[in-house]
Each structure stands twice: as structure tokens, then as C-alpha cells.
N, CA, C and O atoms as a GROMACS GRO file, in nm:
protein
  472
    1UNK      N    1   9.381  -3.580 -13.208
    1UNK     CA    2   9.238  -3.593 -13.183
    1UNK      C    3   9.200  -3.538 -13.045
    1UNK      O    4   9.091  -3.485 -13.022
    2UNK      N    5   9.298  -3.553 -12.954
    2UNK     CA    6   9.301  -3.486 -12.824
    2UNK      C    7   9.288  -3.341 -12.794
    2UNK      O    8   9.253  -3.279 -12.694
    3UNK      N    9   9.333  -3.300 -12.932
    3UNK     CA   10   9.352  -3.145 -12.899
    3UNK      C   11   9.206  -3.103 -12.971
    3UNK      O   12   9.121  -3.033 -12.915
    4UNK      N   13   9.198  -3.139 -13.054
    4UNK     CA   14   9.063  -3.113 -13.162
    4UNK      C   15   8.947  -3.138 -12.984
    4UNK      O   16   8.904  -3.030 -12.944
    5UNK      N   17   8.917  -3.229 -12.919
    5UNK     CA   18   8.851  -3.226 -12.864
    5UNK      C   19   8.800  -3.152 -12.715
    5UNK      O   20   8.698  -3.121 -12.653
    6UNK      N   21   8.975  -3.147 -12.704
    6UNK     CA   22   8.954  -3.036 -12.568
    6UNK      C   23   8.935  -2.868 -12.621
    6UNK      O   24   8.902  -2.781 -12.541
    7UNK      N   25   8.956  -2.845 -12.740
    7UNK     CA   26   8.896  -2.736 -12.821
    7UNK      C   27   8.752  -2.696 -12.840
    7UNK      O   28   8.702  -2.586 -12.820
    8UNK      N   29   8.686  -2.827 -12.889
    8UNK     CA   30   8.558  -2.806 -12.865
    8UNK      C   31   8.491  -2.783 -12.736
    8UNK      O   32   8.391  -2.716 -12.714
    9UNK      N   33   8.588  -2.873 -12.630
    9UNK     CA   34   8.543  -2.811 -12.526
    9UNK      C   35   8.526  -2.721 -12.433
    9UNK      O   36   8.436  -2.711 -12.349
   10UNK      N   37   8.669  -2.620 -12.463
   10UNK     CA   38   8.663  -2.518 -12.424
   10UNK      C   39   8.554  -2.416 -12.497
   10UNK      O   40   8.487  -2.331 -12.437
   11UNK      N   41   8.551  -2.438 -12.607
   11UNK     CA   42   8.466  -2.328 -12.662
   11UNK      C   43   8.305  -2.343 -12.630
   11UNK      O   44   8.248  -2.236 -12.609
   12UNK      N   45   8.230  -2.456 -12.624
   12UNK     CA   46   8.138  -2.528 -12.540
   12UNK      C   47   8.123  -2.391 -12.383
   12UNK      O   48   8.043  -2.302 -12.355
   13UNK      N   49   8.233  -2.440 -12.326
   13UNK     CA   50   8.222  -2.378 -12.227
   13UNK      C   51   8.202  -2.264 -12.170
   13UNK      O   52   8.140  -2.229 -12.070
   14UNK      N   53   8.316  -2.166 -12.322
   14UNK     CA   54   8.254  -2.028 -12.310
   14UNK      C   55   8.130  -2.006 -12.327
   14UNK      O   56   8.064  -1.922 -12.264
   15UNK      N   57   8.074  -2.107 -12.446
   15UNK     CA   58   7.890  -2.076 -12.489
   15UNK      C   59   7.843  -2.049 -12.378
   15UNK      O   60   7.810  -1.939 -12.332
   16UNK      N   61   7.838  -2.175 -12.323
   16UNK     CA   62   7.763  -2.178 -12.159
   16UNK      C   63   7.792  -2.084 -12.086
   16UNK      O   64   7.693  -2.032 -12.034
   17UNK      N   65   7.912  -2.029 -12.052
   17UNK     CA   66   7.886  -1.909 -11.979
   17UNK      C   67   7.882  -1.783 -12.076
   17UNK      O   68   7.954  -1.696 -12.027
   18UNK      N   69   7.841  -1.752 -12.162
   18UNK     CA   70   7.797  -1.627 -12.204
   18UNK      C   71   7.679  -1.636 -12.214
   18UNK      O   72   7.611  -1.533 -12.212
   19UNK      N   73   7.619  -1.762 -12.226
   19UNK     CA   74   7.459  -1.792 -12.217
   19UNK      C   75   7.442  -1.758 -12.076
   19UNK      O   76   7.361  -1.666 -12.071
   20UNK      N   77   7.483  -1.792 -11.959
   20UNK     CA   78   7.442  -1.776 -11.844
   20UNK      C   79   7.472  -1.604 -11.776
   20UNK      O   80   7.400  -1.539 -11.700
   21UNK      N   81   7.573  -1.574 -11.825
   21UNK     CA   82   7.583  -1.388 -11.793
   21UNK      C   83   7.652  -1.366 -11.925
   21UNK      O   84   7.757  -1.406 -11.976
   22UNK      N   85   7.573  -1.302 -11.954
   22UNK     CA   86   7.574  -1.208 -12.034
   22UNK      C   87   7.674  -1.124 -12.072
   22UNK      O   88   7.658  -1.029 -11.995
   23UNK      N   89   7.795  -1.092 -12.163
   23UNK     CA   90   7.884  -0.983 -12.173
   23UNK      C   91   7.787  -0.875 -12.167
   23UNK      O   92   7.681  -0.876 -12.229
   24UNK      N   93   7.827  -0.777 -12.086
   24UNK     CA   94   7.807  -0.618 -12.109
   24UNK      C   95   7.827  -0.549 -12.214
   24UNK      O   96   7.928  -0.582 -12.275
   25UNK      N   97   7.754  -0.446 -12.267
   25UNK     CA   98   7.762  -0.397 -12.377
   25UNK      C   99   7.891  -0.303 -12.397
   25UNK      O  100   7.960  -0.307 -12.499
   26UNK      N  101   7.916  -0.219 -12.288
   26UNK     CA  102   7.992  -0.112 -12.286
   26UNK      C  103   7.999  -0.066 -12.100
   26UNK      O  104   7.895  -0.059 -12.034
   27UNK      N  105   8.104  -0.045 -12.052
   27UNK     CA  106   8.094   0.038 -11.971
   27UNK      C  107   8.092   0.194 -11.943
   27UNK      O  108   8.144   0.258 -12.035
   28UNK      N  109   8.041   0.278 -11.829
   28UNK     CA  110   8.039   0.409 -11.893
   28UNK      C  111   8.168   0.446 -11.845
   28UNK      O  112   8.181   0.562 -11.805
   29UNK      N  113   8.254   0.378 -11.842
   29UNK     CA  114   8.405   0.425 -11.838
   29UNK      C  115   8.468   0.464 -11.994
   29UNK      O  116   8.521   0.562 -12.046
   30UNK      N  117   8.416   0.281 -12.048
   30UNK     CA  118   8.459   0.279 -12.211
   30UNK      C  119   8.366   0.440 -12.218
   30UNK      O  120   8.436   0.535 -12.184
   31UNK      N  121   8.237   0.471 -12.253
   31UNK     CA  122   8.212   0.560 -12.320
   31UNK      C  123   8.302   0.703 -12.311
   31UNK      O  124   8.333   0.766 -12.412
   32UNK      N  125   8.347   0.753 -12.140
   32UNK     CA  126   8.382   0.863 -12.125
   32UNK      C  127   8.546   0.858 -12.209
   32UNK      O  128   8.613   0.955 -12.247
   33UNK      N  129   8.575   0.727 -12.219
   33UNK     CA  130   8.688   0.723 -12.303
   33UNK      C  131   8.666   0.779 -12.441
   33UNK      O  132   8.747   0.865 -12.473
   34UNK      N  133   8.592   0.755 -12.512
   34UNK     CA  134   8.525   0.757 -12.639
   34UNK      C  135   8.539   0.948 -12.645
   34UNK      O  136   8.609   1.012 -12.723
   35UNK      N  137   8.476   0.986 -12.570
   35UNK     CA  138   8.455   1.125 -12.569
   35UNK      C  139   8.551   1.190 -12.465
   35UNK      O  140   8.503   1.282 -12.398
   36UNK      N  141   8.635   1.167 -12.451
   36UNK     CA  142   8.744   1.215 -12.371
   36UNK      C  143   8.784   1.364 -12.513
   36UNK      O  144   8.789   1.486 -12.492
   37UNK      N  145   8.803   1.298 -12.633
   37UNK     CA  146   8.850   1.425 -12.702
   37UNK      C  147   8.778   1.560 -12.690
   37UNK      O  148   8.830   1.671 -12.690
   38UNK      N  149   8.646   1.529 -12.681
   38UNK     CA  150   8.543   1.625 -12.648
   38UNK      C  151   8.525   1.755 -12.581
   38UNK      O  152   8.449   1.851 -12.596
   39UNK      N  153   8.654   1.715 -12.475
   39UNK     CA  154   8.660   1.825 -12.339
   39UNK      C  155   8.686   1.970 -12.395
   39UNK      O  156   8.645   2.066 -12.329
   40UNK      N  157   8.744   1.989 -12.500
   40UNK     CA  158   8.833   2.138 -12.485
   40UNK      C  159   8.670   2.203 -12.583
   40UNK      O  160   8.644   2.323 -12.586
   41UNK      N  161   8.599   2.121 -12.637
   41UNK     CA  162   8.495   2.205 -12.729
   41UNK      C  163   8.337   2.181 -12.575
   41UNK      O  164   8.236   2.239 -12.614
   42UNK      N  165   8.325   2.144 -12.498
   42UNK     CA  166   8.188   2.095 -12.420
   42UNK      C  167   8.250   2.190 -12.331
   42UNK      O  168   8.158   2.260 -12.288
   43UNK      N  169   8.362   2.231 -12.281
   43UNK     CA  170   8.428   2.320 -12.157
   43UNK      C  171   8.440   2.465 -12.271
   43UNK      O  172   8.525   2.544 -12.229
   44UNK      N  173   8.408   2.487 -12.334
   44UNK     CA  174   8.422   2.630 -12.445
   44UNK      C  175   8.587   2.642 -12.462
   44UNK      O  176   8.630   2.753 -12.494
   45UNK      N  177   8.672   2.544 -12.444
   45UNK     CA  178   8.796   2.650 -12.488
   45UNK      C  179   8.829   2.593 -12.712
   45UNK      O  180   8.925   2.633 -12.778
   46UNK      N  181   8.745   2.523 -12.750
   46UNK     CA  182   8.738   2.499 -12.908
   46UNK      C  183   8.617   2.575 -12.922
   46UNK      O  184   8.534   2.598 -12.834
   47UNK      N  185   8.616   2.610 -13.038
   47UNK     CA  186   8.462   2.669 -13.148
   47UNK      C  187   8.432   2.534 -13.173
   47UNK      O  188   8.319   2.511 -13.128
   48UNK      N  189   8.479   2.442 -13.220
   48UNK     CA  190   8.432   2.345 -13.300
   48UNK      C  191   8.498   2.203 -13.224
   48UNK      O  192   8.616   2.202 -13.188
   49UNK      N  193   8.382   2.056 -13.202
   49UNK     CA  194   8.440   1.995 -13.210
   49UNK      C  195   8.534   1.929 -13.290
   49UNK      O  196   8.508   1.933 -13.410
   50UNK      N  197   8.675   1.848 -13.247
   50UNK     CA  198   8.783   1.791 -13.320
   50UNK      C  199   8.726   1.643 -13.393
   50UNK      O  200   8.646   1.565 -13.339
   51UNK      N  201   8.766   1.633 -13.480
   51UNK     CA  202   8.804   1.508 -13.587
   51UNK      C  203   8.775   1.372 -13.474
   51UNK      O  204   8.683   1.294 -13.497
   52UNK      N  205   8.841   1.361 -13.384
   52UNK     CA  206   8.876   1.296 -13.270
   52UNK      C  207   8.747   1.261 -13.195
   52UNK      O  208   8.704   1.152 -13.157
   53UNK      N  209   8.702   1.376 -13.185
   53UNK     CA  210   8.605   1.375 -13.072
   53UNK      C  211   8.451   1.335 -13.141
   53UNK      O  212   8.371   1.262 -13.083
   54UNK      N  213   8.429   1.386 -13.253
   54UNK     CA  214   8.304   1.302 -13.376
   54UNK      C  215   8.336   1.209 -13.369
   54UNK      O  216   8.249   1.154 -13.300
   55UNK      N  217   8.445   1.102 -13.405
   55UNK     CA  218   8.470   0.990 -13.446
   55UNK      C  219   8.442   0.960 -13.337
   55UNK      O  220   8.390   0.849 -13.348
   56UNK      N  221   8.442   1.001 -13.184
   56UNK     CA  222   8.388   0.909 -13.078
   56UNK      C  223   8.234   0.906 -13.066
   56UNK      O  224   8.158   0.812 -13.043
   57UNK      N  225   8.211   1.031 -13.089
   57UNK     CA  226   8.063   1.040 -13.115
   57UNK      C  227   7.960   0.935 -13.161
   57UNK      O  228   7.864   0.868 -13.122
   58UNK      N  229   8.018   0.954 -13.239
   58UNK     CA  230   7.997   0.866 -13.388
   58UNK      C  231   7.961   0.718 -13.351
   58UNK      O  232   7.869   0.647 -13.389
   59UNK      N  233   8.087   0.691 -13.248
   59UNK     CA  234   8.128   0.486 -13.213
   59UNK      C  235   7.982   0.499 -13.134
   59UNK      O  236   7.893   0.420 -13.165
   60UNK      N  237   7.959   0.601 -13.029
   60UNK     CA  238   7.848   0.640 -12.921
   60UNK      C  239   7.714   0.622 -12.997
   60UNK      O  240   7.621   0.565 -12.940
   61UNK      N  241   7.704   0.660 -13.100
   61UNK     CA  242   7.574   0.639 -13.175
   61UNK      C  243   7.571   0.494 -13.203
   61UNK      O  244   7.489   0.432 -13.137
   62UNK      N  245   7.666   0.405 -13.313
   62UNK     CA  246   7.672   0.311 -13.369
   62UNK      C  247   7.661   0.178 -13.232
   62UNK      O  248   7.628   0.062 -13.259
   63UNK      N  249   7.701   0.231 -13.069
   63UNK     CA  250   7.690   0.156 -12.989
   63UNK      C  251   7.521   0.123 -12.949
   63UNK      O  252   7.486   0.016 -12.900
   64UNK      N  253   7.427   0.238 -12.982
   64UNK     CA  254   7.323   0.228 -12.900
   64UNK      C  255   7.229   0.098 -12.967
   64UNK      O  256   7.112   0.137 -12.960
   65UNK      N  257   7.230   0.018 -13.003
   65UNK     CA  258   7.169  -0.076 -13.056
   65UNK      C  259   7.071  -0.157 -13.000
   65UNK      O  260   7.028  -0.251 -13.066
   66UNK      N  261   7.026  -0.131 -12.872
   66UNK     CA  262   6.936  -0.191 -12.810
   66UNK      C  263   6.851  -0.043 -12.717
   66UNK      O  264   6.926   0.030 -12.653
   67UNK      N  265   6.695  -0.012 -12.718
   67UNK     CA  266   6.676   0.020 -12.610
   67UNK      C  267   6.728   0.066 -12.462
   67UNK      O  268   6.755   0.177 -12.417
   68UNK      N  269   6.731  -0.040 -12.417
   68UNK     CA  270   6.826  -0.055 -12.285
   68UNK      C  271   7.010   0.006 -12.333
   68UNK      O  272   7.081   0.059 -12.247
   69UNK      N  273   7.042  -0.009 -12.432
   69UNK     CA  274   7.170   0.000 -12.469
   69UNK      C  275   7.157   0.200 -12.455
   69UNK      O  276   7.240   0.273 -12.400
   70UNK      N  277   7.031   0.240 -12.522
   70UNK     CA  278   7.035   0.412 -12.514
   70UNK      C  279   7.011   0.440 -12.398
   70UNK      O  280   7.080   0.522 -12.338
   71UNK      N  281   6.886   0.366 -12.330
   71UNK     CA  282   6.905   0.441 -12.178
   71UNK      C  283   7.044   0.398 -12.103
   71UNK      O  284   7.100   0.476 -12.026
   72UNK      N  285   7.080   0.306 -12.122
   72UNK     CA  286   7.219   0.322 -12.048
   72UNK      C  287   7.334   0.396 -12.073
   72UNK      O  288   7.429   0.428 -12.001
   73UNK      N  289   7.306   0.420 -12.198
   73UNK     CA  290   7.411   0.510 -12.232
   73UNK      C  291   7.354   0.693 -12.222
   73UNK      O  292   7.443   0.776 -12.243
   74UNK      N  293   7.228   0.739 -12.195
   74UNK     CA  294   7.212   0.833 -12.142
   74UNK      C  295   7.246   0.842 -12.010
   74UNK      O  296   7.282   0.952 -11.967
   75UNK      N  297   7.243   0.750 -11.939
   75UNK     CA  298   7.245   0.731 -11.804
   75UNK      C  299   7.440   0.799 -11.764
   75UNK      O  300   7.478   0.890 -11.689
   76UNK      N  301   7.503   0.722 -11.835
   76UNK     CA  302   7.620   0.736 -11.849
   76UNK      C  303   7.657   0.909 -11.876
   76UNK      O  304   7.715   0.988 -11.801
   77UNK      N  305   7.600   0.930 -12.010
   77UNK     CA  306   7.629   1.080 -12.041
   77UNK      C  307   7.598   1.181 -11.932
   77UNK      O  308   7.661   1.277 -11.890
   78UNK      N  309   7.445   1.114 -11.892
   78UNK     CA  310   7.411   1.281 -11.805
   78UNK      C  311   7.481   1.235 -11.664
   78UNK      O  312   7.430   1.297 -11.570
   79UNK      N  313   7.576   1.150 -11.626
   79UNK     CA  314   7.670   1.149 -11.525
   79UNK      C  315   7.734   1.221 -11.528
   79UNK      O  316   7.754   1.318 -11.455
   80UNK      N  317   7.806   1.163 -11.672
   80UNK     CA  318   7.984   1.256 -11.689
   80UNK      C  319   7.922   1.454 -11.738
   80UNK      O  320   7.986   1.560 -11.733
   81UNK      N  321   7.831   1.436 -11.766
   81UNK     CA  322   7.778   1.602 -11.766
   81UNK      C  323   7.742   1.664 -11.651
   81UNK      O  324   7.719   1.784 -11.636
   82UNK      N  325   7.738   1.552 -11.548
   82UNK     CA  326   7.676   1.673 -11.384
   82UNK      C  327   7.788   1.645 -11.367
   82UNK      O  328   7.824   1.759 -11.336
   83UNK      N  329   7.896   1.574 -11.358
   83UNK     CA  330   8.030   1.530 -11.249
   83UNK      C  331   8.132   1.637 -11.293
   83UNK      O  332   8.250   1.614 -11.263
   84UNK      N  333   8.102   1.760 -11.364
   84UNK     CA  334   8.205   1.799 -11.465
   84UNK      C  335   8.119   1.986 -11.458
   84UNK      O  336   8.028   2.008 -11.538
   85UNK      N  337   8.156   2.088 -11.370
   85UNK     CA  338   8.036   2.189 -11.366
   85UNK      C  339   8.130   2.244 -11.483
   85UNK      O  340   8.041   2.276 -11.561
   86UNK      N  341   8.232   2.273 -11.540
   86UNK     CA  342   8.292   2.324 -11.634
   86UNK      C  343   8.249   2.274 -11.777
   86UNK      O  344   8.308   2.323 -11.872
   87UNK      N  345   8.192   2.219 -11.790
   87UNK     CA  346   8.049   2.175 -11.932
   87UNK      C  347   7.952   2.249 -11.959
   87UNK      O  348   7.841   2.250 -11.906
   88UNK      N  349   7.996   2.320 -12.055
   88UNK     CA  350   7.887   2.436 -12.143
   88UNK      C  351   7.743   2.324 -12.174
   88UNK      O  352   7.746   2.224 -12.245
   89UNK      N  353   7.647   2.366 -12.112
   89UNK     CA  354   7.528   2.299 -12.110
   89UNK      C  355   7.508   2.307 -12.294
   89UNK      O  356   7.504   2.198 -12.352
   90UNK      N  357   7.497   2.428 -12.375
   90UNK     CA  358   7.488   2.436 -12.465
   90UNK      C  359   7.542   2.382 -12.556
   90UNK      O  360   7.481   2.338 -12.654
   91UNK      N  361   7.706   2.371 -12.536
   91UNK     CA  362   7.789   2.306 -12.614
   91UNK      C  363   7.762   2.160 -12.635
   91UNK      O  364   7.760   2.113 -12.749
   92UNK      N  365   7.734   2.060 -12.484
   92UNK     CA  366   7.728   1.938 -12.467
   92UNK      C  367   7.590   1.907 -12.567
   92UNK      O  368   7.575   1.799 -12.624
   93UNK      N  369   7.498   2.015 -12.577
   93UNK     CA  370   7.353   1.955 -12.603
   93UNK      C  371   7.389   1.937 -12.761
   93UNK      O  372   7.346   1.846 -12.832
   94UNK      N  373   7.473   2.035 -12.798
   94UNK     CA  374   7.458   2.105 -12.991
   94UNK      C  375   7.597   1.966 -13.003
   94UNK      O  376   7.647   1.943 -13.113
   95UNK      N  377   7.629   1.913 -12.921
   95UNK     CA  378   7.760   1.795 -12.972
   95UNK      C  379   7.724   1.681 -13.090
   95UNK      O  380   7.768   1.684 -13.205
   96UNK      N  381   7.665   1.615 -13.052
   96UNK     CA  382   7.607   1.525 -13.169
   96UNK      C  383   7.539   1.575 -13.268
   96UNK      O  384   7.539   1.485 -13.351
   97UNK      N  385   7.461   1.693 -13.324
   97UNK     CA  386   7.491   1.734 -13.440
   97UNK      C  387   7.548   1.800 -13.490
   97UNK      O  388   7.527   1.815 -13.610
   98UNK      N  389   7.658   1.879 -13.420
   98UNK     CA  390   7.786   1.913 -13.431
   98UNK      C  391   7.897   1.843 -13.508
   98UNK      O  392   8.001   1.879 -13.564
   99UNK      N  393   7.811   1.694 -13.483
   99UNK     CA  394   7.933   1.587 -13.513
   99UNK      C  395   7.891   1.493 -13.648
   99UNK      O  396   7.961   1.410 -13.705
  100UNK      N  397   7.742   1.538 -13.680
  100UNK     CA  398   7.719   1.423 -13.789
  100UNK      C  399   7.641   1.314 -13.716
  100UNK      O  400   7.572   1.244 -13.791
  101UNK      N  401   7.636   1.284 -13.590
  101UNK     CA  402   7.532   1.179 -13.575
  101UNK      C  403   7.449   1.210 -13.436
  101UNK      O  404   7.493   1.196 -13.322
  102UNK      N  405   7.294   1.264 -13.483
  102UNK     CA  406   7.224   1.281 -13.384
  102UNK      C  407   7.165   1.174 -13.293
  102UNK      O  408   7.145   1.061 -13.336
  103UNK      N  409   7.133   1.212 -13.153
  103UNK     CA  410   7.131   1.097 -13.058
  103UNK      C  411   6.941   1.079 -13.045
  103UNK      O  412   6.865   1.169 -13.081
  104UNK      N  413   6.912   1.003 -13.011
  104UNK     CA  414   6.766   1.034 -12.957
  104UNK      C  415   6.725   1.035 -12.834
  104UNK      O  416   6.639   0.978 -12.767
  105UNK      N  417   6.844   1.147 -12.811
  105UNK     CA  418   6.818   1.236 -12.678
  105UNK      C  419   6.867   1.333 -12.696
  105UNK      O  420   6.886   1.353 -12.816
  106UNK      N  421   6.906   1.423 -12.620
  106UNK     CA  422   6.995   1.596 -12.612
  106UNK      C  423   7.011   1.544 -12.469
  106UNK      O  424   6.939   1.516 -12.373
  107UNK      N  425   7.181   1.544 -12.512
  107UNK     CA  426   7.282   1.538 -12.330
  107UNK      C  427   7.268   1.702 -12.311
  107UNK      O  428   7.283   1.809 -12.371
  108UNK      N  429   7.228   1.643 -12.177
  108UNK     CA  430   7.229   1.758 -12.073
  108UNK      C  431   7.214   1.717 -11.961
  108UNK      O  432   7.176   1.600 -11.953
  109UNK      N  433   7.242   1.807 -11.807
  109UNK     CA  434   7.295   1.755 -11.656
  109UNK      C  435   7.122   1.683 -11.622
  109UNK      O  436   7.100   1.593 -11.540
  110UNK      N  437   7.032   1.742 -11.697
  110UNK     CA  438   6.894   1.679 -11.652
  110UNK      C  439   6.816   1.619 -11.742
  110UNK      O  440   6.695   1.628 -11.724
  111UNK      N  441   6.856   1.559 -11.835
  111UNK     CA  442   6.790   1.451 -11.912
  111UNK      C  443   6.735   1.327 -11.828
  111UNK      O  444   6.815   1.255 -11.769
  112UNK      N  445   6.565   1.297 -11.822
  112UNK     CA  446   6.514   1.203 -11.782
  112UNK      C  447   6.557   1.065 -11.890
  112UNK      O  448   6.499   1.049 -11.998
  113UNK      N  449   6.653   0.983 -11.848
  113UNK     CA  450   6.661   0.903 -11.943
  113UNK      C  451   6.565   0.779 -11.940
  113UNK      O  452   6.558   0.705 -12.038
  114UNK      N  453   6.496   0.760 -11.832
  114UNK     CA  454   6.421   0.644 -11.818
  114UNK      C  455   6.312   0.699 -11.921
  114UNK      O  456   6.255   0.598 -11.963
  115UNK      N  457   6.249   0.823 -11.989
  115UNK     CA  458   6.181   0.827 -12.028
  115UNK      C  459   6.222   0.818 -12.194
  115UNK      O  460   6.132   0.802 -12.277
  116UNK      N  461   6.315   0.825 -12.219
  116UNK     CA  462   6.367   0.802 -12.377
  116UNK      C  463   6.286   0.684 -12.409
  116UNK      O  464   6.234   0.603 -12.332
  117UNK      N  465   6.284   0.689 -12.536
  117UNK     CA  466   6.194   0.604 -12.641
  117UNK      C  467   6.287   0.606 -12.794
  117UNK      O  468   6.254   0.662 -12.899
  118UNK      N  469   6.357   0.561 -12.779
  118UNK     CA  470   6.424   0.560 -12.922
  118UNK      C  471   6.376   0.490 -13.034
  118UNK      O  472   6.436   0.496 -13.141
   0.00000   0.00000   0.00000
């Protein structure tokens, strides 16, 4: 009965603190992970993005689920697109329908993301 109860209480506890801060959705570390396969087709040395690199795409779309969740995750993209001058502006923009799932934005080094409206 002891254990049954300090169970409930731990889990109690997590409530309370996920009620009080919030888990994060994603970091833009996780994302550049996601699209790490990406590099050899956004830098021109593929014609086509890889299997690999859609399927991250892809998680990148299925993540944006909140408003705030797309501008942060533009925020993220047009980082790892200025931090990187070897990124075919063209390639990065044509990526997500390249891949099967369009964004409601076009990555590029100057996307205003505060102004997205998804």
C-alpha cells in the first residue's frame, strides 16, 4: 500500500511541475538533427533529396502543431540557413516540396518569421 502511494505521489508531482514549466516542444538542435541528412542535396552536391532527409522533413512538418510551434521552428531554419553560406538558397527553398510535405513558409537566409500566419 506504501508503494501504490508514494507512486501516486510521484506522479502528482510531475503534474505539478509540468503544469508550472512547461516541456518544450523541440529544440532547434533536435530540428538541425532531423535535417542533418539534408546537407549533400541544400549544399548542391545530390540532384535529389535522400529517403533520409524527407523523412526528417516530414517529422519537421508533423512537429509544427501550434502557431508559436511554426514560428519557432522558422526561427530555427532561417538560423541553420544563414550559419551555413554553402546552402543553395534555391535548393533549401524547393526542399519541402521536394520532399512531399510543404511548409507554410519557404526557408530561406531572410524569411520574416514573425510574420508567418499558418
Amino acid at each position: 500500500m506504501k508503494g501504490v502511494i508514494a507512486s501516486v505521489l510521484v506522479v502528482l508531482a510531475i503534474m505539478v511541475q509540468v503544469m508550472v514549466e512547461p516541456i518544450e516542444a523541440f529544440t532547434c538542435g533536435e530540428l538541425a538533427m532531423k535535417v542533418m541528412p539534408c546537407a549533400p542535396y541544400v549544399t548542391g552536391s545530390a540532384v535529389q533529396p535522400s529517403p533520409e532527409c524527407c523523412n526528417g522533413v516530414k517529422t519537421l512538418k508533423s512537429m509544427m502543431v501550434t502557431k508559436d510551434d511554426t514560428r519557432e521552428m522558422c526561427k530555427c531554419l532561417k538560423a541553420a540557413a544563414s550559419a551555413y553560406p554553402s546552402i543553395k538558397d534555391e535548393a533549401i527553398a524547393a526542399l519541402p516540396d521536394k520532399c512531399g510535405a510543404p511548409l507554410p513558409f519557404t526557408i530561406s537566409k531572410n524569411m520574416n518569421c514573425d510574420k508567418i500566419n499558418p
